[in-house]
C-alpha positions in Angstrom: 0.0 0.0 0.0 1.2 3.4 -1.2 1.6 6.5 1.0 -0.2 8.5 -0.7 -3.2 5.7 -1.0 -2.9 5.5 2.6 -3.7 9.3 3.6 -6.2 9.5 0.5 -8.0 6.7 2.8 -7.3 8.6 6.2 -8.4 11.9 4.5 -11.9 10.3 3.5 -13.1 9.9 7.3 -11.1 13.4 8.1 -13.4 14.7 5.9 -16.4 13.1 6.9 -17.0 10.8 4.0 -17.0 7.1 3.2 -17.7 5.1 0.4 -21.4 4.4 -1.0 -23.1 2.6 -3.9 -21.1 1.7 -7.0 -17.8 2.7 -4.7 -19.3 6.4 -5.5 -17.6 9.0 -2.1 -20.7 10.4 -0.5 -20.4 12.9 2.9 -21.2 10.6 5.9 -23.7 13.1 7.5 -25.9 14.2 3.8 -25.0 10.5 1.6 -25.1 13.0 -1.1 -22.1 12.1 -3.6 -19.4 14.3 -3.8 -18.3 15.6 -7.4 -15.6 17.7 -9.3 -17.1 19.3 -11.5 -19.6 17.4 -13.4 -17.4 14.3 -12.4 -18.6 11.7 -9.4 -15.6 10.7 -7.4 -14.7 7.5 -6.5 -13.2 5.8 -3.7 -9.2 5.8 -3.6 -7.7 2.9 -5.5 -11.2 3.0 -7.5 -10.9 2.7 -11.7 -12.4 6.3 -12.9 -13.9 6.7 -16.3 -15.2 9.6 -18.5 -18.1 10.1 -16.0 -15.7 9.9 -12.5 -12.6 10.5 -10.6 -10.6 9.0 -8.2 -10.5 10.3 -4.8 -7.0 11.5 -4.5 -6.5 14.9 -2.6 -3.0 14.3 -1.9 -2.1 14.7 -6.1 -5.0 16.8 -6.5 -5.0 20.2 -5.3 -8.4 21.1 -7.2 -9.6 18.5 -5.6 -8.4 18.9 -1.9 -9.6 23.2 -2.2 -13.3 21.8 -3.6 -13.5 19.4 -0.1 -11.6 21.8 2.0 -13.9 24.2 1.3 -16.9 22.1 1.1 -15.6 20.1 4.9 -15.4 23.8 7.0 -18.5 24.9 5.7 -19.8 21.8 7.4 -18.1 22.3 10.4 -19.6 26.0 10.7 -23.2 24.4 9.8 -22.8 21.9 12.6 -20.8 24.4 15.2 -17.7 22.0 15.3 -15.9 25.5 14.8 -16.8 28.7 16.8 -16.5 30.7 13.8 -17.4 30.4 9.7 -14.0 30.2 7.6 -14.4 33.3 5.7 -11.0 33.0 3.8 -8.6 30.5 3.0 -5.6 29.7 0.7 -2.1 28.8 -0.4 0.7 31.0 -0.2 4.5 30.0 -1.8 7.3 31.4 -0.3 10.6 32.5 -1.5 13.6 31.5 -1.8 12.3 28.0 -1.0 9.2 27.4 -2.3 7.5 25.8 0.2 3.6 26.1 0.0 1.8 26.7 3.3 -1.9 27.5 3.8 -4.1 29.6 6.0 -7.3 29.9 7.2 -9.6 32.9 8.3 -12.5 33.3 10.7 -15.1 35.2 10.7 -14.4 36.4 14.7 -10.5 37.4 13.3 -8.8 34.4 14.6 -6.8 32.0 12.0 -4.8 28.7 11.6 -2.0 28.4 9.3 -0.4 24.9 8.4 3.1 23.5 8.4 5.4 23.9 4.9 5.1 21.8 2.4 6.3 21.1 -0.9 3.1 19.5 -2.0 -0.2 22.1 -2.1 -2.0 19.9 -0.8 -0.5 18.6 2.2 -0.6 22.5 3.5 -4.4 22.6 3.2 -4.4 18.6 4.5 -2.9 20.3 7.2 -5.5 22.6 8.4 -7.9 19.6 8.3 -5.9 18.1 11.1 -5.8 20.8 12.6 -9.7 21.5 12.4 -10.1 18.1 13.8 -7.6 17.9 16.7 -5.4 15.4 15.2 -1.3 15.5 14.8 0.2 17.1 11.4 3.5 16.0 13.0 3.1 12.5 10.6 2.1 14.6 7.9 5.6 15.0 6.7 6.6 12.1 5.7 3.6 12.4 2.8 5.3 15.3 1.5 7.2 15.0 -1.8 7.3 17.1 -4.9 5.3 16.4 -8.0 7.8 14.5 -9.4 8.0 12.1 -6.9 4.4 11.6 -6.5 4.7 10.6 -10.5 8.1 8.1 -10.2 6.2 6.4 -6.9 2.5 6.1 -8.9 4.5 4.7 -12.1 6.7 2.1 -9.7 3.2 0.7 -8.0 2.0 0.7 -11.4 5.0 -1.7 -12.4 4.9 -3.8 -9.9 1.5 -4.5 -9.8 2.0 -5.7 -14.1 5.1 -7.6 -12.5 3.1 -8.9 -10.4 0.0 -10.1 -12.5 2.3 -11.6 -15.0 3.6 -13.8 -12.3 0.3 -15.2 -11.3 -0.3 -16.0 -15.5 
């Protein structure tokens, strides 16, 4: 099991949503299915077609600032938070171009995540945050893009290697 497969899965009940009917994501609380765009997504690991998309927040930023934004909306709705999030986002800084994210409350107060390379590990961050957990472990999910694309190709490999072993 990948790293990134294993937060993906983690990040499903940080967010407050599990797996429903034809391995479609739904929110725990609503069942209603959660979508990009005009896309369903589908559990992590999942196959996703023309009409959905894997659940993968870790390599998909769009992704992770849709149910980021989507997750303390809820939070406000259900008053897990004292405060609505009225702002939020990623800033780069220089000369080191680590990512990092913060978050705005209505009453003034904020939260702002670790450094990261990745974009969104900073807002995976502030999830943890939200929800009490450690980000100290967060870390070690952390690696650039190009990383993320040599470790999805190698699982990919193995797991040919691997079928045409069992033929």
């Amino acid at each position: 099991m990948s790293l990134d497969y294993e937060l993906n899965v983690r990040m499903m009940k940080e967010l407050g949503l599990e797996t429903g009917d034809r391995r479609r994501v739904i929110d725990r609380d609503s069942e209603e299915i959660c979508c990009l765009g005009t896309r369903d997504i589908v559990s992590p690991g999942s196959q996703s077609g023309k009409n959905a998309v894997e659940f993968d927040v870790v390599n998909n930023p769009r992704m992770m600032n849709k149910l980021f934004s989507e997750f303390v909306d809820k939070l406000a709705e259900e008053g897990s938070i004292d405060s609505p999030c009225i702002s939020y986002g990623t800033y780069e800084s220089y000369p080191d171009k680590k990512i990092t994210a913060k978050a705005i409350f209505e009453d003034g107060s904020s939260i702002n995540s670790g450094s990261y390379v990745n974009e969104s590990m900073a807002l995976i961050d502030l999830v943890f945050q939200l929800n009490d957990e450690d980000t100290s472990e967060l870390k070690k999910y952390d690696h650039p893009k190009e990383t993320r694309k040599i470790i999805k190709d190698s699982s990919i490999k193995k797991k040919t290697t691997s079928k045409r072993k069992s033929d």
